[in-house]
DSSP file (Angstrom, degrees, kcal/mol; ACC not computed):
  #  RESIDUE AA STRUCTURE BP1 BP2  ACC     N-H-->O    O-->H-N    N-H-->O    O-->H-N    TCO  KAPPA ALPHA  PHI   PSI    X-CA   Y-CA   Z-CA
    1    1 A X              0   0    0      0, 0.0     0, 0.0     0, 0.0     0, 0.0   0.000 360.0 360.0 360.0 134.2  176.7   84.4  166.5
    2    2 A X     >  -     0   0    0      1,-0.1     4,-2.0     4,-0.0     5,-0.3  -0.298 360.0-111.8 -80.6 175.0  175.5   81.0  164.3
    3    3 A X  T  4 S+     0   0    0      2,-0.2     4,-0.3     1,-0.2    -1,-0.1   0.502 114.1  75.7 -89.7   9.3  176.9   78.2  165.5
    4    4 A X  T  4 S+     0   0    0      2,-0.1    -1,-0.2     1,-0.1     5,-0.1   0.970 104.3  48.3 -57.1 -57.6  179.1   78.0  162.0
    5    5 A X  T  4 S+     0   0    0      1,-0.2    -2,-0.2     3,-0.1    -1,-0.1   0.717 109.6  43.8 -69.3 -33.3  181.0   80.7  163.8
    6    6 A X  S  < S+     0   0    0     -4,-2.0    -1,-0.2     2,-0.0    -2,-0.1   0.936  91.4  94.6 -48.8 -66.4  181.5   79.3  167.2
    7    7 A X        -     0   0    0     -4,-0.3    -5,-0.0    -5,-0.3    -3,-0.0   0.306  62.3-161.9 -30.9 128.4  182.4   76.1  165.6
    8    8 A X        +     0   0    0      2,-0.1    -1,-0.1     0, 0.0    -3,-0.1   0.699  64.8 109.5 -82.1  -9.2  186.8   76.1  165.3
    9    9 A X  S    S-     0   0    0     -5,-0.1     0, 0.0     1,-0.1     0, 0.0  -0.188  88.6-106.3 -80.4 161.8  186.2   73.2  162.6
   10   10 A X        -     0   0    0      2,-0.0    -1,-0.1     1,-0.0     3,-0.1  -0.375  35.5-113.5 -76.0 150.7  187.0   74.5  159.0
   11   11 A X        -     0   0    0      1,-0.1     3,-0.1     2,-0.0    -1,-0.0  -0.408  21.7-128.1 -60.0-170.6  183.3   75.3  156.6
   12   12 A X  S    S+     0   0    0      1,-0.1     2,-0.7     2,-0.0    -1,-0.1   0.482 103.2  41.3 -85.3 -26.8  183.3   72.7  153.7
   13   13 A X  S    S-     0   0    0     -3,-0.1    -1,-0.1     2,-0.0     3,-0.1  -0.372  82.9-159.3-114.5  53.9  182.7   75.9  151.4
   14   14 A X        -     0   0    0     -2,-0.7     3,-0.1     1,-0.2    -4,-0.0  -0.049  14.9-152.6 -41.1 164.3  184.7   78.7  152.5
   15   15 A X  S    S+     0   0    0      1,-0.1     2,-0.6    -4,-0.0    -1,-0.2   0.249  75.9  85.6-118.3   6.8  183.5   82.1  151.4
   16   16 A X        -     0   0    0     -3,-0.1     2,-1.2     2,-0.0    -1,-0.1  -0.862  65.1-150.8-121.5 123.7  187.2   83.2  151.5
   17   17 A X        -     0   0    0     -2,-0.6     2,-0.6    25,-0.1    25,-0.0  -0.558   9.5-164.6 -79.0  91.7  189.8   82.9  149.1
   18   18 A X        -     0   0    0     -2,-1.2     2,-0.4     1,-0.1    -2,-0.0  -0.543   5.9-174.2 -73.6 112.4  193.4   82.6  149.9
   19   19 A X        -     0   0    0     -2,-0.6     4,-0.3     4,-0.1    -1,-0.1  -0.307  11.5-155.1-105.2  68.5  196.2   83.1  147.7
   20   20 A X    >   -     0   0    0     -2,-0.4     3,-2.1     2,-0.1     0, 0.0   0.108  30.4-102.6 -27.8 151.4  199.7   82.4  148.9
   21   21 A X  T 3  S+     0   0    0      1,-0.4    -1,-0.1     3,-0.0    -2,-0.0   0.770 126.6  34.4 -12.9 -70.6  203.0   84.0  147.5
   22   22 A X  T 3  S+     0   0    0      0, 0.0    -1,-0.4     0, 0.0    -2,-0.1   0.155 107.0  96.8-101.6  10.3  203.9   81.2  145.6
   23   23 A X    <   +     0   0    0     -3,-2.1     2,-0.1    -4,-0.3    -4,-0.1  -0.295  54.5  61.2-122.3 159.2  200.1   80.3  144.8
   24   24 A X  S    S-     0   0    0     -2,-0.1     2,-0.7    11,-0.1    13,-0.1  -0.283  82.5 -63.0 110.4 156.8  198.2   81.3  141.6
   25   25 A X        -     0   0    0     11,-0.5    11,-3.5    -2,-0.1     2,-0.1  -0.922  46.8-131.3-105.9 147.6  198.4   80.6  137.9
   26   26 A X  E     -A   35   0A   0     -2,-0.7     9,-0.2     9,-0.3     8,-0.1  -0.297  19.6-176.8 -62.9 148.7  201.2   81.7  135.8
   27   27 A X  E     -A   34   0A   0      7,-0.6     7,-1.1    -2,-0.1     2,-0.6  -0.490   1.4-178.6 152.7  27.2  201.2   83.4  132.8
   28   28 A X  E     +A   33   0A   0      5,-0.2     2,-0.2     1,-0.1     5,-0.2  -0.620   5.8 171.4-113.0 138.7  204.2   84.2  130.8
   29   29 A X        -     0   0    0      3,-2.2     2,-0.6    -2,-0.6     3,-0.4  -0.887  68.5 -55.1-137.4  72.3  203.8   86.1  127.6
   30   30 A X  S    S-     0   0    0      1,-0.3    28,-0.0    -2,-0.2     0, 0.0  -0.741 120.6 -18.4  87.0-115.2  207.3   87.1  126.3
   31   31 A X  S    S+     0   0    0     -2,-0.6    24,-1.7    28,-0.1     2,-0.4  -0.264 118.2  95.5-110.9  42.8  209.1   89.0  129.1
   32   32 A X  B     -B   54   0A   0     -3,-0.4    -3,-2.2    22,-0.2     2,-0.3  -0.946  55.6-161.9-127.5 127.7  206.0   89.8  131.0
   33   33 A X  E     +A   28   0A   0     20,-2.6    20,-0.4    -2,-0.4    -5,-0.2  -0.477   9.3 178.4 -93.3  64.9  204.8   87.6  134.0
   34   34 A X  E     -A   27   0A   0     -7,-1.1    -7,-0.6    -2,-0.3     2,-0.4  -0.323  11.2-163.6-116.5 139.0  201.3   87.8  135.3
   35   35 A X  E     -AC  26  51A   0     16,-2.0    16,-2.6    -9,-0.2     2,-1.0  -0.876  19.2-135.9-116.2 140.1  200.3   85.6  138.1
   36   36 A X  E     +     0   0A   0    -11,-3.5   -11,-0.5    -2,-0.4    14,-0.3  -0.675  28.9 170.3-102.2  81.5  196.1   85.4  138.5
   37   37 A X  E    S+     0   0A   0     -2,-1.0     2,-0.3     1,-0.2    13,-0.2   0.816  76.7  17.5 -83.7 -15.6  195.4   85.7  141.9
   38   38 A X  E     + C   0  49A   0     11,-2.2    11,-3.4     2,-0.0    -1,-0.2  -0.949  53.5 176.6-131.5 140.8  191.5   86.0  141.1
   39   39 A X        -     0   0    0     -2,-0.3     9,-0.2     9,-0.2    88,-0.1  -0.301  67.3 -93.8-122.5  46.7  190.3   84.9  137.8
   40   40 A X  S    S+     0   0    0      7,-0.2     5,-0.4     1,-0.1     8,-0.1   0.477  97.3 117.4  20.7  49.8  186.6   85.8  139.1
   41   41 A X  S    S+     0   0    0      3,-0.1    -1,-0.1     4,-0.1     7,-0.1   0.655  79.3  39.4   6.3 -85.4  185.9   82.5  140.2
   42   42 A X  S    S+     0   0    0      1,-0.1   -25,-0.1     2,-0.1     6,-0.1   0.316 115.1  63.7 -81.4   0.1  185.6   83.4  143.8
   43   43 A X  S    S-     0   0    0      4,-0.1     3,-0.1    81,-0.0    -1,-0.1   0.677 111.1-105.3-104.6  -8.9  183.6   86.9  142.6
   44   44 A X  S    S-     0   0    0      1,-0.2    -3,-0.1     2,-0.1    -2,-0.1   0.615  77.8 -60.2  89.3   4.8  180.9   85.9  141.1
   45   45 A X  S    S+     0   0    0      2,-0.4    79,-0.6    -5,-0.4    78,-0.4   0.162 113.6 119.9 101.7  -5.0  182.7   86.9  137.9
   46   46 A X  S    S+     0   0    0     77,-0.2    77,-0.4    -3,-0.1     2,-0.3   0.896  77.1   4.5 -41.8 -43.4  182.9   90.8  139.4
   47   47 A X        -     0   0    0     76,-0.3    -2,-0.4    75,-0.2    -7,-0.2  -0.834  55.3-164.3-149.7 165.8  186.2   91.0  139.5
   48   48 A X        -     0   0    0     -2,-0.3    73,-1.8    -9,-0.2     2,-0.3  -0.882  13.9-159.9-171.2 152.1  189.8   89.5  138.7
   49   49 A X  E     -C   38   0A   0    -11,-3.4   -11,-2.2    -2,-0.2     2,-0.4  -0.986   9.3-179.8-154.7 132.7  192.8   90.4  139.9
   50   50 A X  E     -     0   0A   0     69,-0.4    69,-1.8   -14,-0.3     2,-0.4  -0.952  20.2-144.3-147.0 146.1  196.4   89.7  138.4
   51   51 A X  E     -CD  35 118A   0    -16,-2.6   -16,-2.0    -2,-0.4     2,-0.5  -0.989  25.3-167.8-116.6 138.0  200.1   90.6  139.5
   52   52 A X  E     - D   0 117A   0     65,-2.3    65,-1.6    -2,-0.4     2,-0.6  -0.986  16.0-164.0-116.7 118.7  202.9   91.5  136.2
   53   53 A X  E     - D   0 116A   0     -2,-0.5   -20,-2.6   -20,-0.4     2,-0.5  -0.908   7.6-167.7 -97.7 130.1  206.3   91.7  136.3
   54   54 A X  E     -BD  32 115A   0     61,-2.4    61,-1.6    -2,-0.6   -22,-0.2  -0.846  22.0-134.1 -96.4 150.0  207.5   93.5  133.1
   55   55 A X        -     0   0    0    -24,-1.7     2,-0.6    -2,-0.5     3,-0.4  -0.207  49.7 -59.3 -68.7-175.4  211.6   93.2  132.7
   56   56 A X  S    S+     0   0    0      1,-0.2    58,-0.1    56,-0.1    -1,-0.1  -0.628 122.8   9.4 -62.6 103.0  213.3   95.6  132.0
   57   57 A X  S    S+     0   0    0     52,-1.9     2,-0.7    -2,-0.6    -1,-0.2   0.908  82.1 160.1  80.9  54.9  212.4   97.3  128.4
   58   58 A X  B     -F  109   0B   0     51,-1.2    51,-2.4    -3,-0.4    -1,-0.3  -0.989  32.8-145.3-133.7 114.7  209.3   95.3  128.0
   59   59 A X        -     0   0    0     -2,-0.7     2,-0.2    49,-0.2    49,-0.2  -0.166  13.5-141.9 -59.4 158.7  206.8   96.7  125.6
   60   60 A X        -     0   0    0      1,-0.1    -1,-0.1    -2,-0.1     2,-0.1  -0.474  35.0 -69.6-110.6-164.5  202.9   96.2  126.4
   61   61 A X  S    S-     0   0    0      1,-0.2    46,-0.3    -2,-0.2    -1,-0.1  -0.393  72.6 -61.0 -69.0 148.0  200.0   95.4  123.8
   62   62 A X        -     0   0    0     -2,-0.1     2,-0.3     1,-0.1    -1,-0.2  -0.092  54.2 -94.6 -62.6 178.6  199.0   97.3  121.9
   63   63 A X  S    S+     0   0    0     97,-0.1    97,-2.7    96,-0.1     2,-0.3  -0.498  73.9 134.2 -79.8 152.2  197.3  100.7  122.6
   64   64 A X  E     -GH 105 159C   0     41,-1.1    41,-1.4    95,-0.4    95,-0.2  -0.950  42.4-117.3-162.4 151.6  193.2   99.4  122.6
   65   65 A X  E     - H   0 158C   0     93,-1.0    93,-1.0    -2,-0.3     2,-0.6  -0.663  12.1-117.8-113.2-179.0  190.2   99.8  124.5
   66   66 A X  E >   - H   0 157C   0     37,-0.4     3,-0.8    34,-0.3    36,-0.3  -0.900  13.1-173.1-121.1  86.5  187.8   98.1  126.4
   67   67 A X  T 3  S+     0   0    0     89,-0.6    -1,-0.1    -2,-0.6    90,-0.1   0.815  86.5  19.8 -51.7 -28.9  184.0   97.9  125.5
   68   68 A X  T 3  S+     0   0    0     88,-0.7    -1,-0.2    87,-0.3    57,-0.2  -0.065 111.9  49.6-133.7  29.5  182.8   96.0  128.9
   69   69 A X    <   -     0   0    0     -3,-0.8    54,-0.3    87,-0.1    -3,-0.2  -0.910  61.8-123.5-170.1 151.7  185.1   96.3  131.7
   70   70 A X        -     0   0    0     52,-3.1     2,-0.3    -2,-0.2    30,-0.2  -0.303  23.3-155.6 -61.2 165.2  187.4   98.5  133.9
   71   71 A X  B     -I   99   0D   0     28,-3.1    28,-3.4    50,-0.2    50,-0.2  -0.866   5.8-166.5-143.0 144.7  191.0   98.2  134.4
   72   72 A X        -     0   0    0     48,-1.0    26,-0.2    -2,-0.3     2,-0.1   0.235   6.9-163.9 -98.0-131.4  193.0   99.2  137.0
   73   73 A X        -     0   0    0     24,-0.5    24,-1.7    45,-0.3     2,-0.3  -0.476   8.8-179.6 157.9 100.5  196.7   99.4  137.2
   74   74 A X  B     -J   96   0E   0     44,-1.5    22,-0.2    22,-0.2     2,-0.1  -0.633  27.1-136.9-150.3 110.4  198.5   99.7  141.0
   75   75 A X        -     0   0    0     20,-2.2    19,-4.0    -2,-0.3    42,-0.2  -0.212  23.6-177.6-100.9 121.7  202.0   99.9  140.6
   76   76 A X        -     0   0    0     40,-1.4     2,-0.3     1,-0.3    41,-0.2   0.728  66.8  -7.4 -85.4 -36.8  203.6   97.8  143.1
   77   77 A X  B    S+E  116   0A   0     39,-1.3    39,-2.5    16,-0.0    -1,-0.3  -0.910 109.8  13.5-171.4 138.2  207.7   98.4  142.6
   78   78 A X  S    S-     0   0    0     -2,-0.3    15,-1.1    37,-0.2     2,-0.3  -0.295  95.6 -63.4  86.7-157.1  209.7  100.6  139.2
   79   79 A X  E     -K   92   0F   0     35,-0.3     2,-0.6    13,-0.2    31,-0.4  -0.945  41.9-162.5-142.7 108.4  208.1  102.7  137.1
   80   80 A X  E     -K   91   0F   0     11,-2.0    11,-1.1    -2,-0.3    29,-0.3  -0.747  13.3-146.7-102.6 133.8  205.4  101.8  134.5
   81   81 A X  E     -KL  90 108F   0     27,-4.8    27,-2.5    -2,-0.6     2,-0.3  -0.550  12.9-162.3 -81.3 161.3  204.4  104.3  131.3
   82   82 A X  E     -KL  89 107F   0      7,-1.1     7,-1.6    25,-0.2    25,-0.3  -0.684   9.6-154.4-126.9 157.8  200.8  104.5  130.0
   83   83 A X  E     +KL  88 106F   0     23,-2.3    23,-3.0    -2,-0.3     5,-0.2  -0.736  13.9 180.0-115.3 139.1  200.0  105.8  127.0
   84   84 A X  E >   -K   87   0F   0      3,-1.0     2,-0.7     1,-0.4     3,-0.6  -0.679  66.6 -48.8-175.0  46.5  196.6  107.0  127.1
   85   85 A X  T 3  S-     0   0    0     19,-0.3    -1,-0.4     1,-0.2    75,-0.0  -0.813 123.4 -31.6  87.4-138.8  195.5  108.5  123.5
   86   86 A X  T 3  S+     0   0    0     -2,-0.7     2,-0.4    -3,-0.2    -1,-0.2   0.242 121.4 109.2 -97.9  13.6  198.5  110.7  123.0
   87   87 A X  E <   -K   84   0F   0     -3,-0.6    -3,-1.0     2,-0.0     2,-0.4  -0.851  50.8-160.7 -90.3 111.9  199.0  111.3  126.6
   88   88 A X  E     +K   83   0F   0     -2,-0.4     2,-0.4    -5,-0.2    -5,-0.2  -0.847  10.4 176.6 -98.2 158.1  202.0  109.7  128.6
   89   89 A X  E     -K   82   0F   0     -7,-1.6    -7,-1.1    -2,-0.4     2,-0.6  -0.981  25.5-139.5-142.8 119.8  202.1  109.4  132.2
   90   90 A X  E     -K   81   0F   0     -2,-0.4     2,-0.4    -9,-0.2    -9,-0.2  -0.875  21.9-157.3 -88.4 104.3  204.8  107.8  134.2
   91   91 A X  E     -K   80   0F   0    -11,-1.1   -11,-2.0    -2,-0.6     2,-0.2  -0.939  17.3-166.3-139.8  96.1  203.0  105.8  136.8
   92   92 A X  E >   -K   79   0F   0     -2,-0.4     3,-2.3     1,-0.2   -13,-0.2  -0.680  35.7 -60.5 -79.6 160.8  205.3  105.0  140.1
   93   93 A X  T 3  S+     0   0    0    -15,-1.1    -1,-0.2     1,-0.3   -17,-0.2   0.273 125.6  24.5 -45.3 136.6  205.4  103.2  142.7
   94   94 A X  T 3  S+     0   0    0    -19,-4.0    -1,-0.3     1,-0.3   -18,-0.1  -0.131  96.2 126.6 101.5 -49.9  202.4  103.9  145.1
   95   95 A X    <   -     0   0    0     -3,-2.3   -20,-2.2   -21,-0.1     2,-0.4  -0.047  47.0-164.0 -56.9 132.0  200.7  105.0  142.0
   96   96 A X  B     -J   74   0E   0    -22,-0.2     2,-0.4    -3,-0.1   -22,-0.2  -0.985   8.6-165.9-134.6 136.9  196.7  103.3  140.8
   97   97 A X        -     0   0    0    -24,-1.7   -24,-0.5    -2,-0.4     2,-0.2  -0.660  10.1-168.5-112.7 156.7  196.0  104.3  136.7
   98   98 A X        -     0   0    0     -2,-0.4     2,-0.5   -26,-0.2   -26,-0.2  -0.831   3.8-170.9-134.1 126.5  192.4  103.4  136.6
   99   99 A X  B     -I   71   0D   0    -28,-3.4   -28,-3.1    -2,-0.2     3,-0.1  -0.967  12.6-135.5-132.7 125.6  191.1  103.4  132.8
  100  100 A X    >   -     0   0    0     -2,-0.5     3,-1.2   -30,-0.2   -34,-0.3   0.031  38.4 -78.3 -44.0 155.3  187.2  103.1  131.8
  101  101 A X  T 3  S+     0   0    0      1,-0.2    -1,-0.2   -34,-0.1   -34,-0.2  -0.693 125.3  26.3 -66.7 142.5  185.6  101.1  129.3
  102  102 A X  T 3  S+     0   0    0      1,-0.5    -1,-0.2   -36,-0.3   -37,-0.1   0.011  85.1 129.1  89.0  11.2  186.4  103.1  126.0
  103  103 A X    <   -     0   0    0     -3,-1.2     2,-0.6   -37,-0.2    -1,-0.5  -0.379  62.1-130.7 -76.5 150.1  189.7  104.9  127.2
  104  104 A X        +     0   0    0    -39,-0.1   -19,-0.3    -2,-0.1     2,-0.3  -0.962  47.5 154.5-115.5 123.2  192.1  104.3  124.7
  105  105 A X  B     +G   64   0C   0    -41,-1.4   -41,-1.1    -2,-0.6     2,-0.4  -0.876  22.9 172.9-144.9 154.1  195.3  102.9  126.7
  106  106 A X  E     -L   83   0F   0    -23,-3.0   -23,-2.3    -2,-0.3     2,-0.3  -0.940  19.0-149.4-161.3 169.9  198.8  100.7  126.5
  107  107 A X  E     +L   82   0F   0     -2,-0.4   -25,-0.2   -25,-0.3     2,-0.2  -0.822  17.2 166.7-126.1 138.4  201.5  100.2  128.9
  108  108 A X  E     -L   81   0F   0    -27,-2.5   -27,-4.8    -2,-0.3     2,-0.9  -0.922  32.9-132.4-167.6 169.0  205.2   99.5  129.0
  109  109 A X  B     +F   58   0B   0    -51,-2.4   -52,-1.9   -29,-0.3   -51,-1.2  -0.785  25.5 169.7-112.6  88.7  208.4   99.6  131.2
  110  110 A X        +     0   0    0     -2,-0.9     2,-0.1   -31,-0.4   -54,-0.1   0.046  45.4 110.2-113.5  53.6  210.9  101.3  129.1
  111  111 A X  S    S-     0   0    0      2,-0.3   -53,-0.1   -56,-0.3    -2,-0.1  -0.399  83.2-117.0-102.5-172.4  213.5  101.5  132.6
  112  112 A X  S    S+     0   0    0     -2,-0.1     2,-0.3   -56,-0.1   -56,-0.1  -0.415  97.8  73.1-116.7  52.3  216.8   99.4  132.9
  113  113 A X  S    S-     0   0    0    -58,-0.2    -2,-0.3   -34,-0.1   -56,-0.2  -0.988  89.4 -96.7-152.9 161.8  214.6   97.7  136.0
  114  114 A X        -     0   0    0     -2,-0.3     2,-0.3   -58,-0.1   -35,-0.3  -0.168  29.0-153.0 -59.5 174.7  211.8   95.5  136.6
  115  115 A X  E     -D   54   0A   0    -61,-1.6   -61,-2.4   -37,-0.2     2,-0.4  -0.963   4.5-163.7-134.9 150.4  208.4   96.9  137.3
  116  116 A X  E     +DE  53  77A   0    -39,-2.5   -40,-1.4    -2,-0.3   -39,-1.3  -0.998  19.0 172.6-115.9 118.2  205.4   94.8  139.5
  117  117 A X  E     -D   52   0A   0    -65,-1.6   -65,-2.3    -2,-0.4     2,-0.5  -0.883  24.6-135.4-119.5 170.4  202.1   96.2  138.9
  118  118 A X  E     -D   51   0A   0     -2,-0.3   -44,-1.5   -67,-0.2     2,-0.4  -0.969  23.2-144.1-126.0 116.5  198.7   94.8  140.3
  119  119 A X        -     0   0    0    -69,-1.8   -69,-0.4    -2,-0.5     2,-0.4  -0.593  17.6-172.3 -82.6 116.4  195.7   94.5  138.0
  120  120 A X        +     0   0    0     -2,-0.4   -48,-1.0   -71,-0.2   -71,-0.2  -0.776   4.9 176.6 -92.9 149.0  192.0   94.8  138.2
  121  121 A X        -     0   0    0    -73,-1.8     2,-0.5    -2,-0.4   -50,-0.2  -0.457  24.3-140.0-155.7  93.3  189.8   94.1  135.6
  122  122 A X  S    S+     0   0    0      1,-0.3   -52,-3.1   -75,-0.2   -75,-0.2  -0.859  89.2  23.6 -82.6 104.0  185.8   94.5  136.6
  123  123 A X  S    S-     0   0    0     -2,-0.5     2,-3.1   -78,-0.4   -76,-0.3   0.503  98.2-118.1-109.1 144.8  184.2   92.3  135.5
  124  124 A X  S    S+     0   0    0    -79,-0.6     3,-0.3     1,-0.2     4,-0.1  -0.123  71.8 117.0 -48.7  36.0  186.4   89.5  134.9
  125  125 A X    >   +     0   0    0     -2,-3.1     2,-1.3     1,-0.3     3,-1.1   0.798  68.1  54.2 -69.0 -34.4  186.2   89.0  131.0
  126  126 A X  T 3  S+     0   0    0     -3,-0.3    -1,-0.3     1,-0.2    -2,-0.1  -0.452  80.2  88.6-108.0  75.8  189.8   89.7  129.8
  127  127 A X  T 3> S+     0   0    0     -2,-1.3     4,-0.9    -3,-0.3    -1,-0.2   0.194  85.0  56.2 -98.3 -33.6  191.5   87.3  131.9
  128  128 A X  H <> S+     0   0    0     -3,-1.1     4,-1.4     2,-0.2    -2,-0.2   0.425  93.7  70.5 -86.5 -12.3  190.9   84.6  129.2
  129  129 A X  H  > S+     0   0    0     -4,-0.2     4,-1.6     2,-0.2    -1,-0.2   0.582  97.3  47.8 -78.6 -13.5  192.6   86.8  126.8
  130  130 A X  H  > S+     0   0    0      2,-0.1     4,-0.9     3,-0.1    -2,-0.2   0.581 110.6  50.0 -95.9 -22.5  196.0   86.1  128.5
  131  131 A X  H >X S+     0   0    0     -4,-0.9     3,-4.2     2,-0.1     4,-1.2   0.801 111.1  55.8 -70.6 -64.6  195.3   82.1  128.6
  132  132 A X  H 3X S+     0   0    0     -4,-1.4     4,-1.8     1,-0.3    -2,-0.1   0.693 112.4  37.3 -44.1 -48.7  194.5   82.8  124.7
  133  133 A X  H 3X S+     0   0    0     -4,-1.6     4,-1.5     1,-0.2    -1,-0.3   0.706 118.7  52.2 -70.9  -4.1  198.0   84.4  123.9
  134  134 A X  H <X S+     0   0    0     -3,-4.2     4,-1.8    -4,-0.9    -2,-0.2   0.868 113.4  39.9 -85.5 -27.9  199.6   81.9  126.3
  135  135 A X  H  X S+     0   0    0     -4,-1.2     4,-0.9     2,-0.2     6,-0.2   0.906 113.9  56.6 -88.8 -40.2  197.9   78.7  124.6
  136  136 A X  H ><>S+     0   0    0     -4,-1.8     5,-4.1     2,-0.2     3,-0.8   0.940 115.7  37.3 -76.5 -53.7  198.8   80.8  121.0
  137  137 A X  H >X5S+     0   0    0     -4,-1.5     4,-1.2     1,-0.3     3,-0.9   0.915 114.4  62.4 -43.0 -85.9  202.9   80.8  122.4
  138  138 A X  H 3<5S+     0   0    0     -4,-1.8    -1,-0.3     1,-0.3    -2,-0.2   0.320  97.3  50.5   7.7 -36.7  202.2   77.3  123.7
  139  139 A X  T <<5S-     0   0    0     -4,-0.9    -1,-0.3    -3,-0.8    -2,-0.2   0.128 119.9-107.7-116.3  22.6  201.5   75.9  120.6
  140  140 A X  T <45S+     0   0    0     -3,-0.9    -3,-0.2     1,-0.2    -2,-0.2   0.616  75.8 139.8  32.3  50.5  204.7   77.3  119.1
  141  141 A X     << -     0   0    0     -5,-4.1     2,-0.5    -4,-1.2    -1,-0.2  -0.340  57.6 -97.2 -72.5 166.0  202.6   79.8  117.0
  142  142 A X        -     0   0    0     -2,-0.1     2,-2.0    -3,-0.1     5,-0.1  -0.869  14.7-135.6 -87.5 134.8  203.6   83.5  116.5
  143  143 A X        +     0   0    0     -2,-0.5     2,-0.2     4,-0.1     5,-0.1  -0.345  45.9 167.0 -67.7  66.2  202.3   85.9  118.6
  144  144 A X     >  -     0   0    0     -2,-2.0     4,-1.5     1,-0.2    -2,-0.0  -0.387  45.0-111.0 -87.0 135.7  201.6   88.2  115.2
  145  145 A X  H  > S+     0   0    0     -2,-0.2     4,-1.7     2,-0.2     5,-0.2   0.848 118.6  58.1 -40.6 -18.8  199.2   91.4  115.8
  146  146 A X  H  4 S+     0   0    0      1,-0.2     4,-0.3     2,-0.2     5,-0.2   0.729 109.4  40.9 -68.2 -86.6  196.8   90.1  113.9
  147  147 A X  H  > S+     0   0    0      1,-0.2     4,-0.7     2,-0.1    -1,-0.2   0.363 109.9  52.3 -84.3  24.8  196.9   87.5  116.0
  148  148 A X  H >X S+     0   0    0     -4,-1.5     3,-3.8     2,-0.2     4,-0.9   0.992 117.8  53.9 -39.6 -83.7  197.3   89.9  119.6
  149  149 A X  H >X S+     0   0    0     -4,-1.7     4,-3.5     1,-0.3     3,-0.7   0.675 105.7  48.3   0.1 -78.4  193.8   91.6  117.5
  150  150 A X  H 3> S+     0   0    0      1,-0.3     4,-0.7    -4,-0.3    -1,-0.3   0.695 108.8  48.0 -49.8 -33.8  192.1   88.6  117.2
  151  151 A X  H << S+     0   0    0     -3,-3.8    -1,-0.3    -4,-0.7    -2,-0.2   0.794 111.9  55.4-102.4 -39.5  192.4   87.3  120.7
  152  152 A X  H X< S+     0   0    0     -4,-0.9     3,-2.5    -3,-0.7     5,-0.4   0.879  97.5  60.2 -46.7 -50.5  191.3   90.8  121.8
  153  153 A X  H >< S+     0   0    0     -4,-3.5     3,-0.8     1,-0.2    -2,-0.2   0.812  94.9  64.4 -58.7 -18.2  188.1   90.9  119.8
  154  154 A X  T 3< S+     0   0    0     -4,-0.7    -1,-0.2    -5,-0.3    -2,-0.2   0.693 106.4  45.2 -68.7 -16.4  187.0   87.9  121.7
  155  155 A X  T <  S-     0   0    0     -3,-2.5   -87,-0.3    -4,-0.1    -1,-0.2  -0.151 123.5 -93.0 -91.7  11.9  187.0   90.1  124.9
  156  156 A X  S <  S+     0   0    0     -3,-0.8   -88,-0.7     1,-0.2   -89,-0.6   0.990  83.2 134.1  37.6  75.1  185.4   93.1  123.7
  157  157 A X  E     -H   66   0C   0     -5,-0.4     2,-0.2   -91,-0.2    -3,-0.2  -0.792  33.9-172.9-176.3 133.8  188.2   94.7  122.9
  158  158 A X  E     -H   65   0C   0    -93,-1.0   -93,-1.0    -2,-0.2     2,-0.2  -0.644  32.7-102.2-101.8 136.2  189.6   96.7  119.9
  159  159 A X  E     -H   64   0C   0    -95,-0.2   -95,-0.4    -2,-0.2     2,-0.2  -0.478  37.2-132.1 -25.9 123.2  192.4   98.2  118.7
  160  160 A X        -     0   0    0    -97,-2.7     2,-0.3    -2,-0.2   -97,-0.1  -0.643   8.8-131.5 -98.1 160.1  192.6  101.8  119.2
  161  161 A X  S    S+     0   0    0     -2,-0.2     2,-0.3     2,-0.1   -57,-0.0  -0.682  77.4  78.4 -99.9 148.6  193.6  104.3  116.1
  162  162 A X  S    S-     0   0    0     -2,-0.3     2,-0.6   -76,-0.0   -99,-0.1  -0.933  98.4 -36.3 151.7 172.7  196.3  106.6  118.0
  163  163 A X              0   0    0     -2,-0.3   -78,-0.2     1,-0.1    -2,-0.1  -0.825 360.0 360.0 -72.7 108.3  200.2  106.1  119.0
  164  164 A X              0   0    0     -2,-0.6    -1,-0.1  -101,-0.1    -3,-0.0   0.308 360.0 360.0 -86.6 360.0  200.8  102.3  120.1
């Protein structure tokens, strides 16, 4: 055992990241709430990691895919649909969607209840596309598809041709 590890006194650097309940950045993008509990920071940029509440009747993005990163999807409380190409899947609680780079995918909560899901997104590029629509809001712009689009392409990520 090093003597780091004996030692009760706190490091200066922890190598572990805590994120309390009420901890995190915030995130609200119409009637969606996403808290960032890693924005791969602490990962070495591996990973990022995000909690959403949709309301009730809460449309997603559109459907698009992902040139350079997974995402996961691991549905915490309600019931969330993917759309998936022309595929839906009703994704409940207890339920983890994991969609590849080039899957063509969107999301929405179209119950009369909330839904909580918990996101992955390896490696941690499109985390900076939800500060982009938040600053867009922020600045008492419209959030118009173009400019959803735009803010995507900065992320390696495209529209997909399909049902949105």
């Amino acid at each position: 055992m090093t003597e780091a590890a004996k030692s009760s006194e706190p490091l200066a650097d922890p190598a572990v990241s805590v994120v309390g309940p009420g901890d995190g950045e915030t995130i609200v993008l119409g009637t969606t709430r996403m808290r960032v509990l890693e924005d791969g920071s602490h990962t070495g940029h591996r990973l990022a990691i995000a909690e959403s509440v949709l309301a009730p009747h809460t449309q997603g993005p559109p459907q698009h895919r992902h040139a350079r990163h997974d995402e996961g999807f691991y549905i915490l409380s309600g019931t969330v649909r993917f759309t998936v190409g022309d595929e839906d899947h009703d994704a409940v609680t207890g339920t983890l969607v994991m969609v590849p780079p080039g899957t063509p995918h969107t999301f929405a909560n179209l119950t009369d209840q909330p839904a909580v899901m918990l996101s992955t997104f390896t490696p941690d590029l499109y985390v900076q596309y939800f500060r982009d629509l938040r600053d867009v809001l922020a600045a008492d712009r419209p959030l118009t598809p173009q400019a959803n689009i735009d803010a995507m392409g900065r992320y390696a990520t495209e529209p997909a041709a399909g049902p949105a």
